[in-house]
N, C-alpha and C positions, 0 to 999 in steps of 0.2 A: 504494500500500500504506500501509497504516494503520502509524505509530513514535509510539514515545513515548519521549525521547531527555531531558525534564526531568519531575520530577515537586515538585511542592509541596509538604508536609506542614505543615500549622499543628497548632501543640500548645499545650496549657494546663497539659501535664506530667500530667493526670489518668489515670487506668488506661486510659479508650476511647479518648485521643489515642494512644496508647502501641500499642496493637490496631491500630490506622489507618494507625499507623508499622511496624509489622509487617507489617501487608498488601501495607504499599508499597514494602516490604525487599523481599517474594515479586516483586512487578511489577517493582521493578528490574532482579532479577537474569534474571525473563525475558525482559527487554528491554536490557540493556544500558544502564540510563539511570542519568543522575545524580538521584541527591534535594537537595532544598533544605529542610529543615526550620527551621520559622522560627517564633517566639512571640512573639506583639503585646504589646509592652510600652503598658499604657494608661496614662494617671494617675489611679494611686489616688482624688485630692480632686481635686475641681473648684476655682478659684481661689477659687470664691465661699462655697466653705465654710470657707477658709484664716481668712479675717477671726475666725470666733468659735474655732476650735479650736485653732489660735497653732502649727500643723506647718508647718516647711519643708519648704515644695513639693518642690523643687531635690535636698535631700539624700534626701527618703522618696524618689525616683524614680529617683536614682543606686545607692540601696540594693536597690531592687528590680531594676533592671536586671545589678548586681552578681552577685546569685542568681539569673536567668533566664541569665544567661553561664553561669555555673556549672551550672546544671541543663541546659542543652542542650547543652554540650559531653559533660556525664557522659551522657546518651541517647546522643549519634551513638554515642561512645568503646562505649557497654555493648551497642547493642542494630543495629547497621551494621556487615556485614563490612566487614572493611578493602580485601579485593575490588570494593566497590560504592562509585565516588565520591560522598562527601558533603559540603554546607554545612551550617553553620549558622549561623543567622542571627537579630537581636534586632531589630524592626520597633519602631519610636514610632508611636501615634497609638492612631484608633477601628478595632477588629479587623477589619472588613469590608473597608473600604474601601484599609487596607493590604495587605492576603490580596491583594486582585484587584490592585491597584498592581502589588507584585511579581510575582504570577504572569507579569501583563504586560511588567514590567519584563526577564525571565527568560526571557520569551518560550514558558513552563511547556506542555506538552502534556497535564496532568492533576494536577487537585487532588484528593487523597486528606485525606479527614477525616472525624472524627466528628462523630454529629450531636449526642453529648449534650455538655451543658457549663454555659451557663446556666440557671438555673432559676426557676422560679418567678414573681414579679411583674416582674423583668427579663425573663423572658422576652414575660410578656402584653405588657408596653411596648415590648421593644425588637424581639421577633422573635429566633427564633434566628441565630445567626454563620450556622452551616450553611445555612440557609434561604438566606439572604441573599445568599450567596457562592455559592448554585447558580442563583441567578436570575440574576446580573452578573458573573460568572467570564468571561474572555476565551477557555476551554478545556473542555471536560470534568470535569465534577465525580465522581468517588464518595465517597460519605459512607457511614459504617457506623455504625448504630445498635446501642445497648448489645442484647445479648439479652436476649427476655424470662426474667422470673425470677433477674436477677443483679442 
């Protein structure tokens, strides 16, 4: 028989991550399973930009990690019964490649996300997160795309 006993959720905190996390609130509670919700802390600048722009790396990335604690804690708290076990959790690195780490790490039965997030000339370059993570996921992926007309 088919369980799903861990589930993933990566969020960017935007309104479809939010949808995605909702969805996965609904699969939890028909399943009994834990959520893991987790947000890829990346760095802002690359080192190589540090030289002419004169920001420390160190602190812009303590700062932002600072407010991604704060923001993920305020989602489980606002939008997770207290019925349904949850993490959260703040990932360092390139968003893909963390998403599937942990999944794996977690030993995850299903990754829930959405597909919108990046845009535009990152996306022509880089490929979307979503994409990416449904090609190399060690589990099952659902991704939910914004609807059209919103």
């Amino acid at each position: 028989m088919f369980s799903i006993n861990v589930i993933v959720v990566p969020t960017d905190f935007s309104e479809q991550s939010l949808v995605a996390l909702d969805y996965a609130v609904g699969m939890a509670e028909s399943y009994d399973a834990r959520l893991k919700v987790v947000f890829v802390n990346e760095p802002g600048l690359k080192i190589s930009d540090m030289a002419w722009v004169g920001v420390d790396e160190r602190s812009m990335n303590e700062q932002q990690a600072t407010e991604a604690r704060r923001s993920i804690e305020r989602i489980v708290l606002d939008r997770i019964p207290v019925d349904i076990p949850a993490d959260a959790e703040i990932l360092y690195g390139e968003a893909v490649g963390r998403i599937i780490e942990y999944a794996a790490d977690v030993n995850a039965d299903l990754i829930v996300m959405a597909t919108h997030g990046r845009t535009g000339m990152s996306h022509v370059l880089l490929g979307s997160v979503a994409e990416q993570v449904v090609r190399k996921a060690p589990c099952p992926v659902i991704t939910l795309k914004k609807p059209s007309g919103k």
